[in-house]
C-alpha positions in Angstrom: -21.0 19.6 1.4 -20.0 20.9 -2.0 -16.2 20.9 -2.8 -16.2 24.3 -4.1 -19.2 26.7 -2.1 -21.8 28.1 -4.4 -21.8 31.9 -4.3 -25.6 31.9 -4.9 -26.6 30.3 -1.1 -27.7 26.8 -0.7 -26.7 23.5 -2.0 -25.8 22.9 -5.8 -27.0 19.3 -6.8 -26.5 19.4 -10.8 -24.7 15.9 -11.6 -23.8 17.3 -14.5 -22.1 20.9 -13.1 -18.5 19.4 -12.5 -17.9 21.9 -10.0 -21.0 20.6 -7.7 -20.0 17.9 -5.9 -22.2 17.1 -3.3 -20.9 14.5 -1.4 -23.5 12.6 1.1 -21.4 13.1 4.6 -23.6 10.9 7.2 -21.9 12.4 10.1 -23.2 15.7 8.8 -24.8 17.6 12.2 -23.2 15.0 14.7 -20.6 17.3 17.3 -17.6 16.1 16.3 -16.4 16.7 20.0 -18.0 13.8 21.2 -15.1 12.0 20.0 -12.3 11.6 22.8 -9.3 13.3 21.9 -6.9 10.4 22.1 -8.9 9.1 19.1 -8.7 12.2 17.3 -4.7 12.6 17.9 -4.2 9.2 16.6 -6.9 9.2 13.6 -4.6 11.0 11.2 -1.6 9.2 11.8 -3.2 5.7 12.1 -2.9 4.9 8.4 0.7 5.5 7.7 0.9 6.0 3.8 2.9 2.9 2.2 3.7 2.0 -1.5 4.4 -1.6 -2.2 6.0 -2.5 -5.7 6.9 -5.8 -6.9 10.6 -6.0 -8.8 11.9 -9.2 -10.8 14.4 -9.5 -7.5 12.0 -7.9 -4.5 8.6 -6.9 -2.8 9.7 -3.4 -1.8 7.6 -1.4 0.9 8.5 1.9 1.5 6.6 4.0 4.4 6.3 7.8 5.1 7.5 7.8 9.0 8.4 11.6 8.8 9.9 13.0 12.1 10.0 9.4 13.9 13.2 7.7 14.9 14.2 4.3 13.3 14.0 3.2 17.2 10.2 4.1 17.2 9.4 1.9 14.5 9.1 -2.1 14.6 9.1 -4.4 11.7 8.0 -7.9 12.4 7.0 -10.9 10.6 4.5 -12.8 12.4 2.5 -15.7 12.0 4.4 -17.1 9.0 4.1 -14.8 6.0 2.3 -11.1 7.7 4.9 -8.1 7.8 4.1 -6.0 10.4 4.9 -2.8 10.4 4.1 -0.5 13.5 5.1 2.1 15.2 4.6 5.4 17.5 5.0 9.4 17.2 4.6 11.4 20.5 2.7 14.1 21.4 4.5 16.8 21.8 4.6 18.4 26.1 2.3 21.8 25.9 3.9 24.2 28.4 1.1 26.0 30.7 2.4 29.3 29.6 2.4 28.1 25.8 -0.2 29.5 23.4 -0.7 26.8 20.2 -1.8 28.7 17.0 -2.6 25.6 15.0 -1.6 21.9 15.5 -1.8 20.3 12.0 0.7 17.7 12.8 -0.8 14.1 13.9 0.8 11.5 16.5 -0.3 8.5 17.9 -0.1 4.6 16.6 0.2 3.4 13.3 0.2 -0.4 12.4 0.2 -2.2 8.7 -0.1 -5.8 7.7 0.5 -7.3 5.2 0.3 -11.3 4.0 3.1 -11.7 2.1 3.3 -13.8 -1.2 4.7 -17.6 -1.3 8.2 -16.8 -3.2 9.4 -14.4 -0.5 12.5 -15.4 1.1 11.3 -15.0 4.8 14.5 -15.0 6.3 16.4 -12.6 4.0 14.2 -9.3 5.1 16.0 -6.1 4.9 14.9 -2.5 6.2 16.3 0.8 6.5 15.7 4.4 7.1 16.1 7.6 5.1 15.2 11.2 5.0 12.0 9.6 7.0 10.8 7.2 4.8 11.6 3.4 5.8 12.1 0.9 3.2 11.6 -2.5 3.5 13.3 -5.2 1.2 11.4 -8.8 0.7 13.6 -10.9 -1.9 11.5 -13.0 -3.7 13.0 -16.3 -4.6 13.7 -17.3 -8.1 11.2 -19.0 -10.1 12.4 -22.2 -11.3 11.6 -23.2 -14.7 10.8 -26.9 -14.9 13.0 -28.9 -15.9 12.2 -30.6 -19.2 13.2 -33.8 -20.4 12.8 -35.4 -23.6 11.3 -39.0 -23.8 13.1 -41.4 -27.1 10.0 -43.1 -29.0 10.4 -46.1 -30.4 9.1 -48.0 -32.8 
């Protein structure tokens, strides 16, 4: 499976043609349709997209949840220190007498974990919603510098 075809039949192998990129696919001559569609509805959107940056003050998530409700979406922290983010979209109802062109847009479940580090504040967790993107806010707690105390010497 080459990512651009050759023109000239056949597979292009050169390792050193940049625009022959075979890629080894081992699914390659398996039916696809062997896979039941509930899996294949909920394969695209199982892996929600999330960044995850680290500020002096926060650990700041932020998620693509395009087209889903803030009441669709949970964010937990279980088992000490794993954020849990999860959530649903539904399919949408076909109509008998509706004709579907193309159906690009995935549904389904999506769950993330994530073990969070020892300075987060645990019980200060913020989220919120926007434009469908959910941000989650983990304030980290300030890192004390040891105190340091001088010793006299005698003598």
């Amino acid at each position: 499976m080459s990512l651009i075809p050759s023109f000239f039949g056949g597979r292009r192998s050169n390792i050193f043609d940049p625009f022959s990129l075979d890629v080894w696919d081992p699914l390659e001559g398996f039916q696809i349709s062997n896979i039941p569609s509930t899996a294949r509805e909920t394969s695209a959107f199982a892996n929600a997209r999330i960044d995850w940056k680290e500020t002096p003050q926060a650990h700041v998530f932020k998620v693509d949840v395009p087209g889903i409700k803030k009441e669709e979406v949970k964010v937990e922290v279980e088992e000490g220190r794993v954020l849990q983010i999860s959530g649903e979209r539904n399919k949408e109802q076909e109509e008998k007498n509706d004709q579907w062109h193309r159906m690009e847009r995935s549904s389904g479940k999506f769950l993330r974990r994530f073990r969070l580090p020892e300075n987060a504040k645990m019980g200060e967790i913020k989220a919120a919603m926007e434009n469908g993107v959910l941000t989650v806010t983990v304030p980290k707690e300030e890192v004390k510098k040891p105190e340091v105390k001088a010793i006299d010497i005698s003598g």
